[in-house]
N, C-alpha and C positions, 0 to 999 in steps of 0.2 A: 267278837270281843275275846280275848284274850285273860285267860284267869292268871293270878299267880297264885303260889304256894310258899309258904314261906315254912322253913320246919330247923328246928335248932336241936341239938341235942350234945349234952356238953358244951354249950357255949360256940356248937359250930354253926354258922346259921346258911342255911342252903336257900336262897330263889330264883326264880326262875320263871320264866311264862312255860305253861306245862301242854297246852294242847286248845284248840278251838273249839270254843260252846257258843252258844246262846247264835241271838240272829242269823245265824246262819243257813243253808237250806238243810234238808234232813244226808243227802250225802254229806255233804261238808261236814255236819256236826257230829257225825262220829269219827271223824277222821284227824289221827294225832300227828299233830306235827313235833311234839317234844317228850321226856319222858324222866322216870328220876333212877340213879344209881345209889344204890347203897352198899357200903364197904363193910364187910366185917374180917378186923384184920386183926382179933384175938381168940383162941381158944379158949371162949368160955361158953356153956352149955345157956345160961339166960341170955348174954349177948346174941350168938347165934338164933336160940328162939324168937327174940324180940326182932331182929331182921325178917326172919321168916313172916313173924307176924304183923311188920309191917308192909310188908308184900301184901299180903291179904287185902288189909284192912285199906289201903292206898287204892287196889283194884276198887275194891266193896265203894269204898266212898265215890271215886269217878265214876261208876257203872252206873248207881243212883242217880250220875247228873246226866245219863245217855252219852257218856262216852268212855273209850278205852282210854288205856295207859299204860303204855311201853315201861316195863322194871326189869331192872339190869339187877342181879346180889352178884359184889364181886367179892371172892377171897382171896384176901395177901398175906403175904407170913404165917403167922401162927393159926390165922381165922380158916386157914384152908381144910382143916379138919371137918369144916362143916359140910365138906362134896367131898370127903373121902369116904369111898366105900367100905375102906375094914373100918372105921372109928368115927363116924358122924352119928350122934344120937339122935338125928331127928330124919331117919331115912325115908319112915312112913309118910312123916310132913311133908318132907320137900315132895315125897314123887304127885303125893296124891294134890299137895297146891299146883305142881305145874299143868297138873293134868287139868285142873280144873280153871286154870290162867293160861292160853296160848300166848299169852303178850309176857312172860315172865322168862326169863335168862338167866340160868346161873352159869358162872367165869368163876375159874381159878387161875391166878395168876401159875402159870409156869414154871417162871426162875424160881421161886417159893418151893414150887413143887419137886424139881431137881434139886435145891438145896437140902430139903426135907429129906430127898430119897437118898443122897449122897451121905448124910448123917445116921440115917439108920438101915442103910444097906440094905433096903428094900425097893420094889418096883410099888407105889401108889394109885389102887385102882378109884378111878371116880366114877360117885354115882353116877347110874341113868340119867339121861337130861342136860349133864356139866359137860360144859367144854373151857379146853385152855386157851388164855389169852397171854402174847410175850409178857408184858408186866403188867399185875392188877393195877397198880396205882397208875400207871402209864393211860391204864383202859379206864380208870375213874375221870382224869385229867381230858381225856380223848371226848368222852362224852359228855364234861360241862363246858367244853370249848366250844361242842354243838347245843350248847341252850339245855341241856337236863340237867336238872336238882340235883343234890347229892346230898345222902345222909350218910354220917358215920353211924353207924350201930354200936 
C-alpha cells in the first residue's frame, strides 16, 4: 500500500506517494522508494528552525510506522545562511540531527553561493554535512519530478 502525505504551508500544497508500508514483507517494508524536499530560501532564524524541525519531526513520525524517510533541506538565495559556517545559528542543531538521521541531506544551492561570495568578497565555508548542488530550485524541481513531497519552509 502506498501512503500519501499531503502537507501545505502557505497555501503550497505538496503530495505525493512517500514510501512503502503496510502488507508488505518485513524487507520490503522498510524500504523507501520516495522522499520529501524542503526548501528554505530566506534568511530568517524561525524559518530556518522550523525546516530543521520539520526534519525531525517528518523522520520521528515515519520511524513509528517502521519505516525511513529520505529528507533532502535545500538552501537558495537568501536561505543559504542556514549551512554557512561563519553565520548559521543553528550549527549545534543541524550537526547533531544529521548525526542522529542518516537518511537526511542538507544542499546549498551554488550559484546563491557564488553570488553571495561575489557580493561580499568573501570565500563561504559550509557546515560539516552540506554539500553544493548547481541550482537549489533546479534540485527542489529535480526531485518532485521523482515523486518527493516538497515543502517550502
Amino acid at each position: 500500500m502506498i501512503s500519501d502525505i499531503a502537507l501545505s504551508r502557505r497555501g503550497l500544497l505538496a503530495g505525493s506517494a512517500i514510501l512503502t508500508t503496510g502488507g508488505a514483507s518485513a524487507a520490503k517494508q522498510d524500504r523507501l522508494t520516495e522522499g520529501v524536499v524542503i526548501l528554505i530560501d530566506r534568511n530568517e532564524p524561525y524559518v530556518m528552525g522550523h525546516a530543521i524541525s520539520y526534519s525531525g519531526n517528518l523522520a520521528k513520525h515515519f520511524a513509528e510506522r517502521g519505516a525511513r524517510l529520505l529528507i533532502e533541506v535545500v538552501a537558495n538565495g537568501k536561505g543559504i545562511d542556514v549551512f554557512r559556517a561563519d553565520r548559521t545559528p543553528l550549527l549545534e542543531p543541524l550537526a547533531t540531527l544529521r548525526q542522529s538521521l542518516p537518511e537526511l541531506t542538507y544542499s546549498m544551492c551554488a550559484s546563491s553561493k557564488a553570488i553571495a561570495e561575489a557580493k561580499e568578497q568573501v570565500s563561504i565555508p559550509l557546515i560539516p554535512g552540506a554539500s553544493l548542488v548547481p541550482f537549489g530550485i533546479g534540485r527542489v524541481v529535480d526531485l518532485q519530478l521523482k515523486g518527493w513531497a516538497y515543502i517550502h519552509a
